[in-house]
PDB file with one MODEL, atoms N, CA, C and O in Angstrom:
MODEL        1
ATOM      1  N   UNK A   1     -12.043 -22.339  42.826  1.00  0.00           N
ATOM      2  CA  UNK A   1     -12.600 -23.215  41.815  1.00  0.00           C
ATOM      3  C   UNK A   1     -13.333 -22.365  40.783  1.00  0.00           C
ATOM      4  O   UNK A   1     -14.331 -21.690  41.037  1.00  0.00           O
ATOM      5  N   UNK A   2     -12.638 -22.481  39.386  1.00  0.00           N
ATOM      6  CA  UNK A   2     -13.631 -21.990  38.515  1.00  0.00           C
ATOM      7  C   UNK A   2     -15.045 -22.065  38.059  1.00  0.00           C
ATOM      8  O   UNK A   2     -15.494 -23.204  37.929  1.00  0.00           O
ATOM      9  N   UNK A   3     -15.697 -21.233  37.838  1.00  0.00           N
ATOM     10  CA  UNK A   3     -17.572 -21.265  37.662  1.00  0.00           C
ATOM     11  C   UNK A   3     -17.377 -22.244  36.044  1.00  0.00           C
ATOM     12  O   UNK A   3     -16.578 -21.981  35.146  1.00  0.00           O
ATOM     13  N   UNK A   4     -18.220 -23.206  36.072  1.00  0.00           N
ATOM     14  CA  UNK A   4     -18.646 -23.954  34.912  1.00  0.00           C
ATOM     15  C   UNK A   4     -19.417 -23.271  34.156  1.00  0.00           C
ATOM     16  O   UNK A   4     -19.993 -22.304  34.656  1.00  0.00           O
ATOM     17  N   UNK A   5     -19.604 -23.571  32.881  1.00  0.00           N
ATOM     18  CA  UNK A   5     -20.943 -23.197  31.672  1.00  0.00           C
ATOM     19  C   UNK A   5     -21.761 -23.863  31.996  1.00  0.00           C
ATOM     20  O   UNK A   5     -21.700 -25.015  32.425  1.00  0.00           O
ATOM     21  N   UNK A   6     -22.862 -23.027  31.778  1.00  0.00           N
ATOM     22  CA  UNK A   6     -24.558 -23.788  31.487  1.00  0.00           C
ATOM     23  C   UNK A   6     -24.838 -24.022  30.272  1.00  0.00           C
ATOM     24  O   UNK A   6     -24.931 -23.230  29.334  1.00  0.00           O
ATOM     25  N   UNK A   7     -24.996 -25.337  30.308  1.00  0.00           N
ATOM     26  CA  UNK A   7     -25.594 -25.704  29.290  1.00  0.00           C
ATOM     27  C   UNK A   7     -27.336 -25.501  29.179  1.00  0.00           C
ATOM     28  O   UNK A   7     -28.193 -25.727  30.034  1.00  0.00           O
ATOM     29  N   UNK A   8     -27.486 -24.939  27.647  1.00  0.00           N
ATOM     30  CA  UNK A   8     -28.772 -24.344  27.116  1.00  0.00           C
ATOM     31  C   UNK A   8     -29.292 -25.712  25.813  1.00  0.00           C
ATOM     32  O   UNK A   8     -28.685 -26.194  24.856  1.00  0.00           O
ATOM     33  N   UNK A   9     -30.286 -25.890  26.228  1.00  0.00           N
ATOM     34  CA  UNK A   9     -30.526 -26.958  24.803  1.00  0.00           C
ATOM     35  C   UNK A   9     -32.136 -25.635  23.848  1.00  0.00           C
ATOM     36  O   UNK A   9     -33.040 -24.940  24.313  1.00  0.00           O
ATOM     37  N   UNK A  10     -31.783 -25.867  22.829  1.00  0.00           N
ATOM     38  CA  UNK A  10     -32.645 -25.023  21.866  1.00  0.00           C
ATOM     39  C   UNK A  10     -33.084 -25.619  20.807  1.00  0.00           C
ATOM     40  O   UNK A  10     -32.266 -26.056  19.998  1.00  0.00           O
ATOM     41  N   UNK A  11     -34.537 -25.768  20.579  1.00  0.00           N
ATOM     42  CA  UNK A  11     -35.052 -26.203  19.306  1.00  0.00           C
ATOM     43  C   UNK A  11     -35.439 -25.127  18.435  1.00  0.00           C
ATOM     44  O   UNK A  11     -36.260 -24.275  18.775  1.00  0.00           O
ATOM     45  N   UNK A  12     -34.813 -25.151  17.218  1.00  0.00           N
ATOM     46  CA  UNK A  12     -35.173 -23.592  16.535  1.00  0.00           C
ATOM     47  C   UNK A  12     -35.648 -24.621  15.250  1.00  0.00           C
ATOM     48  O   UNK A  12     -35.033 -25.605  14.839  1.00  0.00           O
ATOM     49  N   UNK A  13     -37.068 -24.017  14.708  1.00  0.00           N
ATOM     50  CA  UNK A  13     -37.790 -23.878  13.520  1.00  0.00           C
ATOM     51  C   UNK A  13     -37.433 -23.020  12.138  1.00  0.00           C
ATOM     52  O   UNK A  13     -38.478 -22.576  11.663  1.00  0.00           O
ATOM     53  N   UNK A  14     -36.695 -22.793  11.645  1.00  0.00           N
ATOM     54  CA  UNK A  14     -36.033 -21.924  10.665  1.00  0.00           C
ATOM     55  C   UNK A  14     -37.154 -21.831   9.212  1.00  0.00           C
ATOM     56  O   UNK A  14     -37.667 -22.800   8.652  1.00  0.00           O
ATOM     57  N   UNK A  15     -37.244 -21.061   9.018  1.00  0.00           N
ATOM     58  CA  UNK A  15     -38.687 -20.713   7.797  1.00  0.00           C
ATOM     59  C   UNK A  15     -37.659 -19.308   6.992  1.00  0.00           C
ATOM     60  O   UNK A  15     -37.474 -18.243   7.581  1.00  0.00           O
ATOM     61  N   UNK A  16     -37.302 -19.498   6.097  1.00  0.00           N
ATOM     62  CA  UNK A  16     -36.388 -18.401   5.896  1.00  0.00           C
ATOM     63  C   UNK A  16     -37.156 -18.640   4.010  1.00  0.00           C
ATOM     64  O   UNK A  16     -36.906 -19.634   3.327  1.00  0.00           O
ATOM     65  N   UNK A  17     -37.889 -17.694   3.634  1.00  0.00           N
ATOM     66  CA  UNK A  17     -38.351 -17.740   2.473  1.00  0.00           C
ATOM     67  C   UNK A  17     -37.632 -17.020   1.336  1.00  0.00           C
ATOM     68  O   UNK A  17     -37.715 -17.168   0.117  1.00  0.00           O
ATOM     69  N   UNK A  18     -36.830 -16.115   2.166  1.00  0.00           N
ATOM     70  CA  UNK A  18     -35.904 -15.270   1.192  1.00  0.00           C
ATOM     71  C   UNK A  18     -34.694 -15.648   0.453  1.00  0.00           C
ATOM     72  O   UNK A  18     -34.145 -15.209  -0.558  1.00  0.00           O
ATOM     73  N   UNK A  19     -34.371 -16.914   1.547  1.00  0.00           N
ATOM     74  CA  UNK A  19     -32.974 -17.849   0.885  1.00  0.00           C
ATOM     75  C   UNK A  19     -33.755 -19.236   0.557  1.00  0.00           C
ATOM     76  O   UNK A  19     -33.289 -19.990  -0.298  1.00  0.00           O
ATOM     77  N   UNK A  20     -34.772 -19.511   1.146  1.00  0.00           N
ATOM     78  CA  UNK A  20     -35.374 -20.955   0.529  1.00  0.00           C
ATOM     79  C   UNK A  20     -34.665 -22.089   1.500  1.00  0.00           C
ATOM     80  O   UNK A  20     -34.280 -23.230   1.243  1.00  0.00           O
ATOM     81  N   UNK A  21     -34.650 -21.353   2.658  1.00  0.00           N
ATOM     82  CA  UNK A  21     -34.270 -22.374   3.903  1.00  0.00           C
ATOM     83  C   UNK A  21     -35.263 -22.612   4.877  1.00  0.00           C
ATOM     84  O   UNK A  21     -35.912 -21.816   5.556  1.00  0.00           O
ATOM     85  N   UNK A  22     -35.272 -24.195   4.817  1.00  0.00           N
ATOM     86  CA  UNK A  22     -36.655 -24.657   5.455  1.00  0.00           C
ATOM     87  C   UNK A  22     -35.845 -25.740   6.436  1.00  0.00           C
ATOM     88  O   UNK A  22     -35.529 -26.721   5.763  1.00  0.00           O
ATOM     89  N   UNK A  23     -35.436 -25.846   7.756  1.00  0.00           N
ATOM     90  CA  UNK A  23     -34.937 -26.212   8.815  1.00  0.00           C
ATOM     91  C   UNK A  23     -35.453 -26.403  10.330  1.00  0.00           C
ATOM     92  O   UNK A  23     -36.071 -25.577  11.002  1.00  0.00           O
ATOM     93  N   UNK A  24     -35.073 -27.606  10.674  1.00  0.00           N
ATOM     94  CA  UNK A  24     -35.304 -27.814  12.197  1.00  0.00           C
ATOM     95  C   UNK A  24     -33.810 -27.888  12.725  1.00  0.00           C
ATOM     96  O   UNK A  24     -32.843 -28.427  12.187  1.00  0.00           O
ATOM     97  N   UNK A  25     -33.878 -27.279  13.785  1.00  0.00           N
ATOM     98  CA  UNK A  25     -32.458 -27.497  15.066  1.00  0.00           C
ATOM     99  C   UNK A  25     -32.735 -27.842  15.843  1.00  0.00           C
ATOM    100  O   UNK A  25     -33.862 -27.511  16.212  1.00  0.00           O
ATOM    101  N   UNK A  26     -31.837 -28.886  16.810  1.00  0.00           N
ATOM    102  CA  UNK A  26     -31.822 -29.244  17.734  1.00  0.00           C
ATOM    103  C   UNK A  26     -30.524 -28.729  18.645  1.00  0.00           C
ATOM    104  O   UNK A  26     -29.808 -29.648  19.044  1.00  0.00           O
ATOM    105  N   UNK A  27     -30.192 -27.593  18.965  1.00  0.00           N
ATOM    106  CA  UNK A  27     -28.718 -26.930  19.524  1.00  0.00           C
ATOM    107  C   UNK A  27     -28.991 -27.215  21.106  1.00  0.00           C
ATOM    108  O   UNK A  27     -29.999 -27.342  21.801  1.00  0.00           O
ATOM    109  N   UNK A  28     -27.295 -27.259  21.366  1.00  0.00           N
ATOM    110  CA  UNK A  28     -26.568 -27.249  22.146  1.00  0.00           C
ATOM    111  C   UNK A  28     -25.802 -26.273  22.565  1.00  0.00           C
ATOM    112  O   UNK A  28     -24.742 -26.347  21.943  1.00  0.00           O
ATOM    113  N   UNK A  29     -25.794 -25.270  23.406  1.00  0.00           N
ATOM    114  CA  UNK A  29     -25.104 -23.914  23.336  1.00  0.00           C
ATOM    115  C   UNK A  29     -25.038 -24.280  25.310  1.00  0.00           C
ATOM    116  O   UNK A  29     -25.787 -24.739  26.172  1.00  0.00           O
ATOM    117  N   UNK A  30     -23.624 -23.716  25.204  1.00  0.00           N
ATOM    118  CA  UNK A  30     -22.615 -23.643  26.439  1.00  0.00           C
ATOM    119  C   UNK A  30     -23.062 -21.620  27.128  1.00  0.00           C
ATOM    120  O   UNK A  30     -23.153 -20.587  26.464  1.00  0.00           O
ATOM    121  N   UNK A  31     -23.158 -21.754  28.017  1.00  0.00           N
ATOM    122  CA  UNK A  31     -23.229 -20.419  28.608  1.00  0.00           C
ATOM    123  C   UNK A  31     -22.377 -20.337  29.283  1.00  0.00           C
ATOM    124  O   UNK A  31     -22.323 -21.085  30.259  1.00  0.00           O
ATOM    125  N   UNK A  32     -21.102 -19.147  28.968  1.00  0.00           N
ATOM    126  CA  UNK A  32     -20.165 -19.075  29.754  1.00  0.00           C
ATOM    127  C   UNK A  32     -20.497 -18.241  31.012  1.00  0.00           C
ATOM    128  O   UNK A  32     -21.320 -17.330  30.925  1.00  0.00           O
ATOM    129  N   UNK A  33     -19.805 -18.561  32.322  1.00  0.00           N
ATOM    130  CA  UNK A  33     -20.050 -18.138  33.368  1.00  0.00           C
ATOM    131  C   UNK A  33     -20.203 -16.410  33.061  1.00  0.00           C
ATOM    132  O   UNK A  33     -21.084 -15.899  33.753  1.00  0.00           O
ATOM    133  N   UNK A  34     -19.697 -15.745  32.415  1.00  0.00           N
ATOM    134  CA  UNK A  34     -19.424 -14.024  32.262  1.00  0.00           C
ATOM    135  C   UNK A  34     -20.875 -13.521  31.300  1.00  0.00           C
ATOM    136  O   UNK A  34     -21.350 -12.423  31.008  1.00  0.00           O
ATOM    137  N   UNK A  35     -21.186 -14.681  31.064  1.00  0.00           N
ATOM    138  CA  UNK A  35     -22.266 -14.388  29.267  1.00  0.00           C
ATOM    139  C   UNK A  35     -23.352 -14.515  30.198  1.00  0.00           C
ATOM    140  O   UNK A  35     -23.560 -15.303  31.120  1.00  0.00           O
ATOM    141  N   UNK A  36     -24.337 -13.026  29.477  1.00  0.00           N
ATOM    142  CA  UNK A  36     -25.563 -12.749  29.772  1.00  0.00           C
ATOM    143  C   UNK A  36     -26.569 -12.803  29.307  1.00  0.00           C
ATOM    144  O   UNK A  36     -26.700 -11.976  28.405  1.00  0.00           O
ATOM    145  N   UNK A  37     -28.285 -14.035  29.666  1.00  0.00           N
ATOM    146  CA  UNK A  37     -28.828 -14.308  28.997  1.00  0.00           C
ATOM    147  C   UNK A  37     -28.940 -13.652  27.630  1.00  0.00           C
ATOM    148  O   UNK A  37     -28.648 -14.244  26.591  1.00  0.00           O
ATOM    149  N   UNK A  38     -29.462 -12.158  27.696  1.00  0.00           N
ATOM    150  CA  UNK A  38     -29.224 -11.242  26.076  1.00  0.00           C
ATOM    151  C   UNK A  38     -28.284 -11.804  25.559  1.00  0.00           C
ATOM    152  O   UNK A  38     -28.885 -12.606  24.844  1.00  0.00           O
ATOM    153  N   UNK A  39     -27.206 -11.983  25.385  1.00  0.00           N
ATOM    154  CA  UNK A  39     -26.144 -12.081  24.536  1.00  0.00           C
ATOM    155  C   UNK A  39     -25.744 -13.678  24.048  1.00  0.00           C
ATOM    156  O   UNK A  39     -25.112 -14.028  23.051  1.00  0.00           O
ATOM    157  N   UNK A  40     -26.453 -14.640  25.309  1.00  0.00           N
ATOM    158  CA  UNK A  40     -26.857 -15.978  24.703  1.00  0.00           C
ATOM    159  C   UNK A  40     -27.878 -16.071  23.512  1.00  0.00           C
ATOM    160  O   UNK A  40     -27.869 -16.922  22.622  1.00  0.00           O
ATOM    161  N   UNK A  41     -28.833 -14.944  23.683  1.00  0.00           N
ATOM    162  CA  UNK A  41     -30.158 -15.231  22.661  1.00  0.00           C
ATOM    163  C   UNK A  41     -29.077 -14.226  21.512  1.00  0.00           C
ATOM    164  O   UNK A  41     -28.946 -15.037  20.595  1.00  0.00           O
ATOM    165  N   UNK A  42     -28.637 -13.536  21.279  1.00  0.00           N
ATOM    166  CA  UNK A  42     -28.223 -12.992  19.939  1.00  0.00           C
ATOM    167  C   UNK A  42     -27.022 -13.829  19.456  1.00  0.00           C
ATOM    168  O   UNK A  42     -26.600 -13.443  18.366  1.00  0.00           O
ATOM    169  N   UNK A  43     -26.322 -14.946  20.025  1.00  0.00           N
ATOM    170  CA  UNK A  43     -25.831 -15.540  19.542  1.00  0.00           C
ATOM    171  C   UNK A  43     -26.625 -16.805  18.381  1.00  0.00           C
ATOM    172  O   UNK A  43     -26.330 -17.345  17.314  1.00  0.00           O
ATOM    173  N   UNK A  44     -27.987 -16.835  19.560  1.00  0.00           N
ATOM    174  CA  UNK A  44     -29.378 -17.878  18.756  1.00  0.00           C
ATOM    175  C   UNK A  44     -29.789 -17.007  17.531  1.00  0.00           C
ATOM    176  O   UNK A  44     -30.114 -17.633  16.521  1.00  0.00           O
ATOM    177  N   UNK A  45     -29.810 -16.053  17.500  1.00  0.00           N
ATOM    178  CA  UNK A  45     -30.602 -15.019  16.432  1.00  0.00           C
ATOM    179  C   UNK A  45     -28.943 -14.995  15.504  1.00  0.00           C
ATOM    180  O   UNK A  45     -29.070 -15.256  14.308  1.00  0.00           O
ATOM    181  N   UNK A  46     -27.969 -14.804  15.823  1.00  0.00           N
ATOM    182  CA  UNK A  46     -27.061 -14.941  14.906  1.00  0.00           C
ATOM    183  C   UNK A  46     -26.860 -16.262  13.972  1.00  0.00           C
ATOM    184  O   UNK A  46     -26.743 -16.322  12.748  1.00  0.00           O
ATOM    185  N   UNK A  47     -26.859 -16.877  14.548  1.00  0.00           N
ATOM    186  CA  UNK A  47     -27.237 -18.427  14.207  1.00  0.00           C
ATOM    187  C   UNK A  47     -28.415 -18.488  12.698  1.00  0.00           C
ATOM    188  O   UNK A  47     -28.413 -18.841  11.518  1.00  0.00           O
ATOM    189  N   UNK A  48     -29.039 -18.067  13.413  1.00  0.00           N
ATOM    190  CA  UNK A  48     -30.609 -18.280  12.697  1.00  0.00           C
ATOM    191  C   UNK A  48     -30.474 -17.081  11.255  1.00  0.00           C
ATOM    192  O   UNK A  48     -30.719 -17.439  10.103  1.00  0.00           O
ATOM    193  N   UNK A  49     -30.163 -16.047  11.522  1.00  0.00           N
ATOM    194  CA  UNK A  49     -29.631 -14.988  10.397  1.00  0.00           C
ATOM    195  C   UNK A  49     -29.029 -15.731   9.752  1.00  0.00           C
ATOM    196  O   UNK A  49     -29.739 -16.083   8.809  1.00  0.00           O
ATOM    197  N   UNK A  50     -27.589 -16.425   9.714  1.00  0.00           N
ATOM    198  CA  UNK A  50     -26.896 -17.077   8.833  1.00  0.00           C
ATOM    199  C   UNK A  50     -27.050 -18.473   8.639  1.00  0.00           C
ATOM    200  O   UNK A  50     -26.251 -19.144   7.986  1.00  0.00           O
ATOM    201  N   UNK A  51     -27.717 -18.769   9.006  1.00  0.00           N
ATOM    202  CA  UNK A  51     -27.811 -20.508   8.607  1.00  0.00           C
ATOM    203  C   UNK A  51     -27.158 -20.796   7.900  1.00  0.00           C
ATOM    204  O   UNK A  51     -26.775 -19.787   7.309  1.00  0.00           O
ATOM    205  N   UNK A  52     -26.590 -21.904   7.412  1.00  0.00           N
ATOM    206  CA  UNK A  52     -26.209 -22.424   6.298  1.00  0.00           C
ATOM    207  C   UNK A  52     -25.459 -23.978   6.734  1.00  0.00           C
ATOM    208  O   UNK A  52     -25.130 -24.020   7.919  1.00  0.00           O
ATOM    209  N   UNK A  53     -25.176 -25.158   5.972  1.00  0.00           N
ATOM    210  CA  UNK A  53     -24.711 -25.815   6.183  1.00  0.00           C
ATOM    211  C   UNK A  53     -22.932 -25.628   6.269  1.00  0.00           C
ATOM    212  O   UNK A  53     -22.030 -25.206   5.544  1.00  0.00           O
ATOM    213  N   UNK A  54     -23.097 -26.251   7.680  1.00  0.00           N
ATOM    214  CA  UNK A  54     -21.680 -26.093   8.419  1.00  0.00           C
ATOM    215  C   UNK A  54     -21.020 -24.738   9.290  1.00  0.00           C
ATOM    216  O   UNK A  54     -19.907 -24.481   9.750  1.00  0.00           O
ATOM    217  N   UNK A  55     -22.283 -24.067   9.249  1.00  0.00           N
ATOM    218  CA  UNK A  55     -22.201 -22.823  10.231  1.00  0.00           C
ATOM    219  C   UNK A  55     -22.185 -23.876  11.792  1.00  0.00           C
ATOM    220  O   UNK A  55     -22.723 -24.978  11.893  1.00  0.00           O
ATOM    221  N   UNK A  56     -21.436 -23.167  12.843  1.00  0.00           N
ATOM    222  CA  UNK A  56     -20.928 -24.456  14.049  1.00  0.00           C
ATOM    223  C   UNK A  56     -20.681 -23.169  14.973  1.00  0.00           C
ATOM    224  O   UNK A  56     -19.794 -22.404  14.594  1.00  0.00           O
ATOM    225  N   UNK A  57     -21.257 -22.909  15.943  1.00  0.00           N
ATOM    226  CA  UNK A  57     -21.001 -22.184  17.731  1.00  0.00           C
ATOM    227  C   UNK A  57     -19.347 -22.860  17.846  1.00  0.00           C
ATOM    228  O   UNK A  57     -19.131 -24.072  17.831  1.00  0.00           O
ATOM    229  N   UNK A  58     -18.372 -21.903  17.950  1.00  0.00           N
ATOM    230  CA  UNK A  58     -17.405 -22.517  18.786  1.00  0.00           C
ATOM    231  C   UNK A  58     -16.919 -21.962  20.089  1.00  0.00           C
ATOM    232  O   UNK A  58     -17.744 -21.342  20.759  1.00  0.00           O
ATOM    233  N   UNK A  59     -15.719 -22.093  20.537  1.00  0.00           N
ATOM    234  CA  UNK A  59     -15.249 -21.760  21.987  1.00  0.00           C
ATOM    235  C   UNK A  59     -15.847 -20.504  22.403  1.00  0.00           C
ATOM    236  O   UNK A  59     -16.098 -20.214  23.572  1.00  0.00           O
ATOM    237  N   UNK A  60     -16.069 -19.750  21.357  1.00  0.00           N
ATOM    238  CA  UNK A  60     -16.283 -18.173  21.954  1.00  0.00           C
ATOM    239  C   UNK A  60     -15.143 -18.010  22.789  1.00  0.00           C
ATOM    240  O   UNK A  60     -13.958 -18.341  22.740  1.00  0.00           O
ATOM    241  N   UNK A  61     -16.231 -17.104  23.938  1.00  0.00           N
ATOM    242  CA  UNK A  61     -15.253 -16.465  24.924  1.00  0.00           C
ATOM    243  C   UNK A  61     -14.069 -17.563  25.578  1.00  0.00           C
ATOM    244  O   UNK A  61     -13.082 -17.152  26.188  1.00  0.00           O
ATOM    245  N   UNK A  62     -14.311 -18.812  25.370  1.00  0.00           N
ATOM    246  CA  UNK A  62     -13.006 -19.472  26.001  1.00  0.00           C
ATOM    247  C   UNK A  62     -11.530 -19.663  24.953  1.00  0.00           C
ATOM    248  O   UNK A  62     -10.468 -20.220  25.231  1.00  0.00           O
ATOM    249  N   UNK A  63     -11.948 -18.979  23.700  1.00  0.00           N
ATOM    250  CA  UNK A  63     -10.702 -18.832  22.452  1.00  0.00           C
ATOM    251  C   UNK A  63     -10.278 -17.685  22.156  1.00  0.00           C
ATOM    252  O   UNK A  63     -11.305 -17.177  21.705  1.00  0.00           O
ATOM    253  N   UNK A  64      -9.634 -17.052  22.099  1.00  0.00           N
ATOM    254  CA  UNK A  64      -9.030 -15.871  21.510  1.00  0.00           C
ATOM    255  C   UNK A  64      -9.264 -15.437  20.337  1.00  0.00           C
ATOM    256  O   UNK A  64      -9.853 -14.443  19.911  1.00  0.00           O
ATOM    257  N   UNK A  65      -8.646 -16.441  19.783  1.00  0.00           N
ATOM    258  CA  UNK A  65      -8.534 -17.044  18.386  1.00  0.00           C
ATOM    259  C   UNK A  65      -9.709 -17.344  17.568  1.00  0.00           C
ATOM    260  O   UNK A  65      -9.533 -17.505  16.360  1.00  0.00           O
ATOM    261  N   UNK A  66     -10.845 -17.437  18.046  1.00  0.00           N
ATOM    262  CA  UNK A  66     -12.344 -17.888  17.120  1.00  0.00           C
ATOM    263  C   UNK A  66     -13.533 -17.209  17.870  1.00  0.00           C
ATOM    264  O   UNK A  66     -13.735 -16.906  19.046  1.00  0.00           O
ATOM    265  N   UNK A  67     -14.078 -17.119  16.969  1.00  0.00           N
ATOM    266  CA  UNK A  67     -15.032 -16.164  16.610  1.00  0.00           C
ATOM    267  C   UNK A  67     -16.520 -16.717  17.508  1.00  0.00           C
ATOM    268  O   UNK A  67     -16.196 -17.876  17.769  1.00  0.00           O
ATOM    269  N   UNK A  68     -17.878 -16.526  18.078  1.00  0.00           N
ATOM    270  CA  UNK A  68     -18.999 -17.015  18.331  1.00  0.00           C
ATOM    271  C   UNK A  68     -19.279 -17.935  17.104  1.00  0.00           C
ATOM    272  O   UNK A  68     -19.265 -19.160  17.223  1.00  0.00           O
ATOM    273  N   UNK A  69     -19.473 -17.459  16.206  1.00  0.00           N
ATOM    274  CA  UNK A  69     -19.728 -18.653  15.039  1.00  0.00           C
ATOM    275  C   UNK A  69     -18.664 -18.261  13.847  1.00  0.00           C
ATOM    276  O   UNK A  69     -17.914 -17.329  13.557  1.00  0.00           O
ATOM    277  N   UNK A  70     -19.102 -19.689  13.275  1.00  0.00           N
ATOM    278  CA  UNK A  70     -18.324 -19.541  12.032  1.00  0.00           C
ATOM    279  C   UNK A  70     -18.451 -21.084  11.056  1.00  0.00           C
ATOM    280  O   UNK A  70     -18.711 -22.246  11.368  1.00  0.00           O
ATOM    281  N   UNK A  71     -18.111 -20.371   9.706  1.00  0.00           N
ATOM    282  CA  UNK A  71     -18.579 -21.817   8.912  1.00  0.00           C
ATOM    283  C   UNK A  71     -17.260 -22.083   8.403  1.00  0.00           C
ATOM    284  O   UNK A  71     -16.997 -21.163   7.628  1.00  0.00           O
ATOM    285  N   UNK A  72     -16.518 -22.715   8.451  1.00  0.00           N
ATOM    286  CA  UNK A  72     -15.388 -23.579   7.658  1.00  0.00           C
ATOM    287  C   UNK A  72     -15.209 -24.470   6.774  1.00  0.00           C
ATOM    288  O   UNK A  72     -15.073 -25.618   7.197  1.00  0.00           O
ATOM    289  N   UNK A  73     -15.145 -24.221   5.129  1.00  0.00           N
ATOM    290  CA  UNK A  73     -16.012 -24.965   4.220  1.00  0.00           C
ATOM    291  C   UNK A  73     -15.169 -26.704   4.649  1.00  0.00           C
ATOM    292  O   UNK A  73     -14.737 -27.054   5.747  1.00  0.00           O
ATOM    293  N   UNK A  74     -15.178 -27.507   3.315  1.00  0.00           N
ATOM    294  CA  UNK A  74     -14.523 -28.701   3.564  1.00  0.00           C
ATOM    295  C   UNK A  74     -12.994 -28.188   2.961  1.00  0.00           C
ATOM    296  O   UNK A  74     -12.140 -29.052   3.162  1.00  0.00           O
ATOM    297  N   UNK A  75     -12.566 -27.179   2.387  1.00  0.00           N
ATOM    298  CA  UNK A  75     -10.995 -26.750   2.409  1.00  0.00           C
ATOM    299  C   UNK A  75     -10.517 -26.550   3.392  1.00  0.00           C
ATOM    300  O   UNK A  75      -9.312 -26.325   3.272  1.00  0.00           O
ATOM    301  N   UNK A  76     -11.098 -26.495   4.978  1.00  0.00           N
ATOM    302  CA  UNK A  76     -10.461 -25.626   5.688  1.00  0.00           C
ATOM    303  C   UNK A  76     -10.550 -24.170   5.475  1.00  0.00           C
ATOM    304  O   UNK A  76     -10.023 -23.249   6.099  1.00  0.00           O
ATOM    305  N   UNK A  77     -10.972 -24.170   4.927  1.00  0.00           N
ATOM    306  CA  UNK A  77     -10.986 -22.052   4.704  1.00  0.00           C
ATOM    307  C   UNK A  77     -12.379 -21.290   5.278  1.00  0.00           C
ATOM    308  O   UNK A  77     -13.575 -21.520   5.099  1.00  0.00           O
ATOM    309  N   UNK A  78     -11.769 -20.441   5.924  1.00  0.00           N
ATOM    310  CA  UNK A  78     -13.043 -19.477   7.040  1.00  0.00           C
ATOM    311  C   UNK A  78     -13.704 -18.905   5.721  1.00  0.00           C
ATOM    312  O   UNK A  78     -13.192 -18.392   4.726  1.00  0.00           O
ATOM    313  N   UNK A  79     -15.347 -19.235   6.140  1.00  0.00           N
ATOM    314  CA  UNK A  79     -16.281 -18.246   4.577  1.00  0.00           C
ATOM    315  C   UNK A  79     -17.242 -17.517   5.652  1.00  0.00           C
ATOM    316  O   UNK A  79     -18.087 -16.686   5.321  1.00  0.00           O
ATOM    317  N   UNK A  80     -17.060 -17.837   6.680  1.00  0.00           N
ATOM    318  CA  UNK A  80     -17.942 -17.093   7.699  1.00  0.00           C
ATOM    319  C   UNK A  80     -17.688 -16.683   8.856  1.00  0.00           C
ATOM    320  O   UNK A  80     -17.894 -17.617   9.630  1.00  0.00           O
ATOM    321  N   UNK A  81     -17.220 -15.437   9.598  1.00  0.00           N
ATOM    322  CA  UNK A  81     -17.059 -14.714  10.817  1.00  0.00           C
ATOM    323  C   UNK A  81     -17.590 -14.502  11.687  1.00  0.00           C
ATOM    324  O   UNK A  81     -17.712 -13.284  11.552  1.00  0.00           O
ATOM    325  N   UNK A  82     -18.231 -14.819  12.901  1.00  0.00           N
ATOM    326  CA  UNK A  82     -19.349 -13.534  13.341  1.00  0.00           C
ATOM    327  C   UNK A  82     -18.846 -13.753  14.866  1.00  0.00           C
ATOM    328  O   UNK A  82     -18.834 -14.810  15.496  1.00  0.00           O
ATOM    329  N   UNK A  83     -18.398 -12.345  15.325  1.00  0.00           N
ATOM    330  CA  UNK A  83     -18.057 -12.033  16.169  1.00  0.00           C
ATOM    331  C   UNK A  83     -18.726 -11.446  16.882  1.00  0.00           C
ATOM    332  O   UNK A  83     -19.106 -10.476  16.226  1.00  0.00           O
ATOM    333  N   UNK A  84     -19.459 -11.361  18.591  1.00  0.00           N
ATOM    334  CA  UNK A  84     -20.067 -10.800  18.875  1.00  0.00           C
ATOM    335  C   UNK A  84     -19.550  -9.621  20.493  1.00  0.00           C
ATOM    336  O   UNK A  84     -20.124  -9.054  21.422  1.00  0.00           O
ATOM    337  N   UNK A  85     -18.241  -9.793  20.005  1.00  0.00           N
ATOM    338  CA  UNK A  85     -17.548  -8.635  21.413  1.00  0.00           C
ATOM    339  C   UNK A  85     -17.939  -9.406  22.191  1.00  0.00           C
ATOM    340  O   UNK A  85     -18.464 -10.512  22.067  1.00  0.00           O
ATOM    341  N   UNK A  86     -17.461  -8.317  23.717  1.00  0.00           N
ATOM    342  CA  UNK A  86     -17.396  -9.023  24.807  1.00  0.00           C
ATOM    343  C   UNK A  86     -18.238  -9.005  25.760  1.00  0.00           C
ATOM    344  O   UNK A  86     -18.730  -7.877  25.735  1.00  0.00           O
ATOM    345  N   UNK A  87     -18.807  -9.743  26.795  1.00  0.00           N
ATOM    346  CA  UNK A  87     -20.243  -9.258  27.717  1.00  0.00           C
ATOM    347  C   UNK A  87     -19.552  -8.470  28.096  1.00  0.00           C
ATOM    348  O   UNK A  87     -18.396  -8.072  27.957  1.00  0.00           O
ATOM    349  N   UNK A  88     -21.029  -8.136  28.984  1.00  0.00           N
ATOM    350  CA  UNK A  88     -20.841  -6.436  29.899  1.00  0.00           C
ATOM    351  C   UNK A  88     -20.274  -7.421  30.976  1.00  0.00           C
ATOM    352  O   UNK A  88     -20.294  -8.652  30.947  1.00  0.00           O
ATOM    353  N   UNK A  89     -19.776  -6.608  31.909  1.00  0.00           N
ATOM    354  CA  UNK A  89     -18.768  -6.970  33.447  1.00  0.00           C
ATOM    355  C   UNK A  89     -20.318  -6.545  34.197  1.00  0.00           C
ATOM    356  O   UNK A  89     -20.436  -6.562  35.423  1.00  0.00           O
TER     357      UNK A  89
ENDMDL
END
């Protein structure tokens, strides 16, 4: 039987004076069975670096194909990447 994700709930305060982003979060972030607390929190700190509306956590490690985050405007078109490799074994 495969190991499930933990689910992490996170309230982040965002004060970002340099872009003029003033934000509350209420996140939802999946911990995959292989993912190590560190690398859960720099996905939160990645998050928080790029803010922006429509930045979205996806599959991560359960996609090949997509990235830890990423923003996808309303064209459909990727304006944001962020990849964070793979945990340690």
């Amino acid at each position: 039987m495969a190991l499930k994700s933990t689910i992490m709930k996170a309230q982040l305060s965002l004060s970002d004076m340099d872009r003029h982003v003033y934000q509350d979060f209420n996140l939802t972030l999946a911990q995959h069975p292989s993912e190590t607390d560190q690398r859960l929190m720099i996905r939160l700190l990645a998050f928080a670096l790029n803010s922006c509306d429509g930045l979205e956590f996806t599959k991560g490690l359960s996609a090949d194909d997509e990235p830890e985050l990423w923003h996808v405007n309303y064209s459909e078109e990727i304006e944001l990447w962020i990849e964070l490799g793979l945990p340690d074994e």
